[in-house]
C-alpha positions as CSV (number, residue, x, y, z in Angstrom):
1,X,57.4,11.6,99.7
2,X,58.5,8.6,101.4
3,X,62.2,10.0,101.5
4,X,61.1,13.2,103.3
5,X,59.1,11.1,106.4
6,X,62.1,8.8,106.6
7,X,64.7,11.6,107.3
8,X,62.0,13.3,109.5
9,X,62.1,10.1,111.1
10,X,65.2,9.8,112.2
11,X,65.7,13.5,113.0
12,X,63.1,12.9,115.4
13,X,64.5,9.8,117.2
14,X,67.6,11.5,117.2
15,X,65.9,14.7,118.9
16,X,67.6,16.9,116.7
17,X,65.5,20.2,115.8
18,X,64.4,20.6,112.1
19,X,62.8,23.1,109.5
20,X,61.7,22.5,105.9
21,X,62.0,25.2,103.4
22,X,61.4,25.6,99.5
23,X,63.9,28.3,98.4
24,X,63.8,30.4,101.7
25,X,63.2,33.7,99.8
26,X,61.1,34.8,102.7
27,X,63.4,33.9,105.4
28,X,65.5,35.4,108.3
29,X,67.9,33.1,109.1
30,X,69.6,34.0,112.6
31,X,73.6,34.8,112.5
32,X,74.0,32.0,114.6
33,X,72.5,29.9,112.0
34,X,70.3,26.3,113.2
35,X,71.7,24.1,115.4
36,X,69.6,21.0,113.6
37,X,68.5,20.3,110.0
38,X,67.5,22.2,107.2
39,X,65.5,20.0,105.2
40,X,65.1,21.4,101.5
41,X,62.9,19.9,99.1
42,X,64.2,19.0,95.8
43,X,63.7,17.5,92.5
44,X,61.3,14.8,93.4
45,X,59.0,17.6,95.1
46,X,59.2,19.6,91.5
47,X,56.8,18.1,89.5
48,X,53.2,19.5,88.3
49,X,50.4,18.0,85.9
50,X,47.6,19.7,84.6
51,X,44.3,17.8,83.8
52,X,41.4,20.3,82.7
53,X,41.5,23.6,84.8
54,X,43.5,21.4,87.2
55,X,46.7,22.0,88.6
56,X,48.2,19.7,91.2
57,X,52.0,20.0,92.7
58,X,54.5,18.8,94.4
59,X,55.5,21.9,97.1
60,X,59.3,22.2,95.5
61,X,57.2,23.2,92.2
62,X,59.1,26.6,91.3
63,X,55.8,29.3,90.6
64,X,57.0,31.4,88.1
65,X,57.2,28.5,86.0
66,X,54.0,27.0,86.9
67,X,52.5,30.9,86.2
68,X,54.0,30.8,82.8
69,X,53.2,27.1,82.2
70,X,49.5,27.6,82.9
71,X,49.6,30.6,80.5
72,X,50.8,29.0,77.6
73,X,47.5,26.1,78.5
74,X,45.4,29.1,77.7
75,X,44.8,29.2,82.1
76,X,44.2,32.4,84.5
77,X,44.9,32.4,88.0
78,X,48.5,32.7,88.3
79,X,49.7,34.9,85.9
80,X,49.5,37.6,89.1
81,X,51.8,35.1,90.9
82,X,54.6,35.0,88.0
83,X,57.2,37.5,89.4
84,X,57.0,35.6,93.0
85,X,60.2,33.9,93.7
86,X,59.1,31.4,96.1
87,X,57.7,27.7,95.5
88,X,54.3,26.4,95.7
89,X,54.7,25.2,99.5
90,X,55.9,28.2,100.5
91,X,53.4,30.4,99.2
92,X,50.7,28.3,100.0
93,X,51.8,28.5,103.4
94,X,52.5,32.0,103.4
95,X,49.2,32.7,101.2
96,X,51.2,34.5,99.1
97,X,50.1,36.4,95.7
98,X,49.4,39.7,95.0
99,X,46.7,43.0,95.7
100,X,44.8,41.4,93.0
101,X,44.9,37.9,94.0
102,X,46.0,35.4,96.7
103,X,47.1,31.5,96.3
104,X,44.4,30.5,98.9
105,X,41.2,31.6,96.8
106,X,42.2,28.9,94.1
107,X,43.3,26.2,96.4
108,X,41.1,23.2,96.3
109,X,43.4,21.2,98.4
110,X,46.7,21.0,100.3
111,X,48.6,17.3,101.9
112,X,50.3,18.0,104.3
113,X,53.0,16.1,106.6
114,X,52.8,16.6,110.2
115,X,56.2,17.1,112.9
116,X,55.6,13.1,113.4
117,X,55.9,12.4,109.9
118,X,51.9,11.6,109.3
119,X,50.6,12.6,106.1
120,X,47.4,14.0,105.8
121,X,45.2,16.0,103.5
122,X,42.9,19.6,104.1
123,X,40.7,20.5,101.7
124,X,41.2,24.3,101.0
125,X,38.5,25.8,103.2
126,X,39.9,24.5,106.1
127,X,43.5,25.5,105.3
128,X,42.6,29.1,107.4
129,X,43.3,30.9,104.8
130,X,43.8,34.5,105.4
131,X,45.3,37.9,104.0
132,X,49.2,36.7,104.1
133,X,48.4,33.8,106.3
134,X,47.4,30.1,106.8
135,X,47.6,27.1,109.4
136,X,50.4,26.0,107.8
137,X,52.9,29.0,109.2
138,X,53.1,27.3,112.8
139,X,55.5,24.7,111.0
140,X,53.5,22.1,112.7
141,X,52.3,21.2,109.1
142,X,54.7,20.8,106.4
143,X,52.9,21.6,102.5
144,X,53.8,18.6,100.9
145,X,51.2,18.9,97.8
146,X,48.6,20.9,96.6
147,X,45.9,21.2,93.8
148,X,44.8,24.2,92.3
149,X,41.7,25.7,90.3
150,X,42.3,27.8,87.2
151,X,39.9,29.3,84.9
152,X,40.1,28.8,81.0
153,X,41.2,32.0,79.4
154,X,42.9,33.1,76.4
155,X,46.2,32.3,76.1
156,X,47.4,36.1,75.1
157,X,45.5,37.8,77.3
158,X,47.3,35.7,80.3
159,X,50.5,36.1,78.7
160,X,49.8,40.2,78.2
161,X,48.9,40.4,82.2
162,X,51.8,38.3,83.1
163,X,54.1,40.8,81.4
164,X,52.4,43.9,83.2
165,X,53.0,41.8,86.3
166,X,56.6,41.5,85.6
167,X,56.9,45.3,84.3
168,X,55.4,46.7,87.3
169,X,57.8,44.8,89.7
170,X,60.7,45.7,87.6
171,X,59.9,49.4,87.9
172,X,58.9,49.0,91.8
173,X,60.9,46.5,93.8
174,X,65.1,46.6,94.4
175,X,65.7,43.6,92.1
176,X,68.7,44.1,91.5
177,X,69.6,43.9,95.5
178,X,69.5,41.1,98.2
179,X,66.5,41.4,99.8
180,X,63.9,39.4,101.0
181,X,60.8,40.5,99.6
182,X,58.4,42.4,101.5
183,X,59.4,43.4,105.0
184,X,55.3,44.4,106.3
185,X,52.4,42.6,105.5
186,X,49.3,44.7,104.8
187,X,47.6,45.7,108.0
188,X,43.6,46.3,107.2
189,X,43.4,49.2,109.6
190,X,46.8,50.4,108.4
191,X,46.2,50.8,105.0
192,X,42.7,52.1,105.4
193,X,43.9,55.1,107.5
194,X,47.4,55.7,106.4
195,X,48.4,53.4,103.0
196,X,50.0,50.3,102.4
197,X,53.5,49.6,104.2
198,X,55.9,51.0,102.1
199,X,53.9,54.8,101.5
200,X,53.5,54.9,106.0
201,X,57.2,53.9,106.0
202,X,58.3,56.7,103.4
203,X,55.8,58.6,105.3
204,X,57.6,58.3,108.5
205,X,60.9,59.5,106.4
206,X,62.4,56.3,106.8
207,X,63.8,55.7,103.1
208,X,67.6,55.5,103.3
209,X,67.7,54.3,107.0
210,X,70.9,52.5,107.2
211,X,71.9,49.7,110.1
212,X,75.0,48.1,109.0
213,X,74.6,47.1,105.8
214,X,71.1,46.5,106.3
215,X,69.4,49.9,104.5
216,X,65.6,51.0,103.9
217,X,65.1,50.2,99.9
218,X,64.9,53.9,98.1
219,X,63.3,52.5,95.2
220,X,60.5,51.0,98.0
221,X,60.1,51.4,101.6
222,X,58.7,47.9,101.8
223,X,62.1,46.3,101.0
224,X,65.6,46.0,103.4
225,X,68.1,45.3,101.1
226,X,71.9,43.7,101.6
227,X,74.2,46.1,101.1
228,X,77.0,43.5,100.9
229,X,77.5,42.5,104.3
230,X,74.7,42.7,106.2
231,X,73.8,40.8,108.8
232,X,70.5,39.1,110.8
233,X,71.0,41.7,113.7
234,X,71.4,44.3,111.0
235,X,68.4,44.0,109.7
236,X,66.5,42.7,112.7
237,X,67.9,46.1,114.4
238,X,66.4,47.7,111.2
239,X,63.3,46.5,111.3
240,X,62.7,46.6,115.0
241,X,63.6,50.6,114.4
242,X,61.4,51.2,111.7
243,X,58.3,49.6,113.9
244,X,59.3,51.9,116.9
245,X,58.8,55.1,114.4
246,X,55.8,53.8,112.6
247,X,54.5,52.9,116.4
248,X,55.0,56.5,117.3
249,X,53.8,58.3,114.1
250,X,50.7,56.1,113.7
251,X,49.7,54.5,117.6
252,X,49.9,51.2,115.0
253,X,52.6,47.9,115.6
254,X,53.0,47.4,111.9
255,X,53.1,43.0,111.3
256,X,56.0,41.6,109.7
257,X,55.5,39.4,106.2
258,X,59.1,38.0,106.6
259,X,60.1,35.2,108.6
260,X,62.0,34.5,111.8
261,X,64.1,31.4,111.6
262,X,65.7,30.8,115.2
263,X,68.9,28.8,116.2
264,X,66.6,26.2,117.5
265,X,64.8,25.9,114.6
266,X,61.6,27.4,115.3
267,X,60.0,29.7,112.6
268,X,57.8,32.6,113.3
269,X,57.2,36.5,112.2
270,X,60.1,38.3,112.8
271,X,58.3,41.0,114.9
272,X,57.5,38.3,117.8
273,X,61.0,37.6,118.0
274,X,62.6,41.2,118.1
């Protein structure tokens, strides 16, 4: 922890503009790149100890193998969580999980660094923890550690969901292609009067839509996959396209789940930068 605030440190006197990211499977990077620092946590922010129907982790801790850890310690609460390829900062941040479940309704608490390189600690009700949301996506908090709450369960059972988990991704999602997970986040008002993001963009006949080598997923809507060569603008074009259509067939902006990251460093949805 101490090596992190030290480089933040001197990033800061040196006024040059940073970002810290786990594995950045959620993230836009612009063509243009950052002109600053990508700061990416490492080993030392990998570790995780149980004690009870504890959890608490460093936010470089990969979460497929905490899910699958847990399981084999006979504990439920992320075996929903297993096929997300993201670390535990980043999907606390993002509030990541699934339908079934999100991260934030098992959170007990999260440390956090701030841009000055103070370290402080929320307990989980005041993280503002919403559907695909928290106060940590402003950047002005960086997840540095977080303890979790499981629930005692058998250990086949867990083990038994985990693999529907993973069985049902396998037969939904583009695996198999560059992408970066789910394009839309799931608007309430959306889904209550039209369906989740990728049946309104099928709706809207979008599967197949091509922008460079930036393409609609035709396994699921929800998903722009890398053809081989695709670039930011392709797929920002793509997905500035696919909101105009969903905006004309439904009255409805549709919210991206994917994030922006700008040449100056600063990180926000990609549809308040398109």
């Amino acid at each position: 922890m101490e090596d992190i605030k030290a480089a933040v440190g001197i990033l800061n006197d040196c006024e040059v503009p940073w970002v810290v990211i786990g594995r950045g499977s959620n993230l836009l990077f612009d063509d243009q790149g950052i002109r600053g620092a990508v700061i990416k946590l490492g080993r030392s922010f990998s570790q995780a100890s149980f004690d009870g129907e504890k959890v608490r982790g460093y936010a470089g801790v990969w979460i497929p193998s905490l899910a699958r850890r847990s399981a084999s310690l006979g504990l439920s609460g992320l075996e929903h969580m297993v096929g997300i390829p993201g670390t535990l900062g980043g999907v606390v941040a993002m509030n990541g999980g699934s339908l079934r479940q999100n991260i934030g309704q098992i959170v007990d608490w999260v440390t956090y660094m701030n841009r000055d390189g103070e370290v402080d600690r929320l307990e989980g009700s005041e993280c503002g923890f919403s559907y695909r949301t928290s106060c940590f996506q402003d950047t002005s908090k960086i997840v540095l550690e977080a303890q979790l709450s499981l629930i005692p369960s058998d250990v086949q059972s867990v083990r038994e969901e985990m693999v529907q988990v993973l069985r049902e991704r396998k037969a939904k999602f583009p695996l198999s292609q560059p992408n970066c997970g789910s394009v839309f986040s799931n608007d309430p008002y959306i889904h209550r009067e039209w369906g989740p993001p990728g049946k309104v963009i099928e709706m809207c006949g979008l599967k197949g839509l091509r922008i460079g080598d930036a393409q609609v997923s035709h396994r699921h809507a929800n998903f722009t996959v890398n053809l081989g060569n695709a670039t930011s603008q392709d797929v920002r074009a793509l997905v500035r396209t696919i909101r105009h259509v969903v905006h004309d067939v439904t009255g409805c902006h549709i919210p991206c789940e994917v994030r922006y990251v700008s040449p100056d460093g600063e990180v926000t949805a990609l549809h308040k930068s398109l």
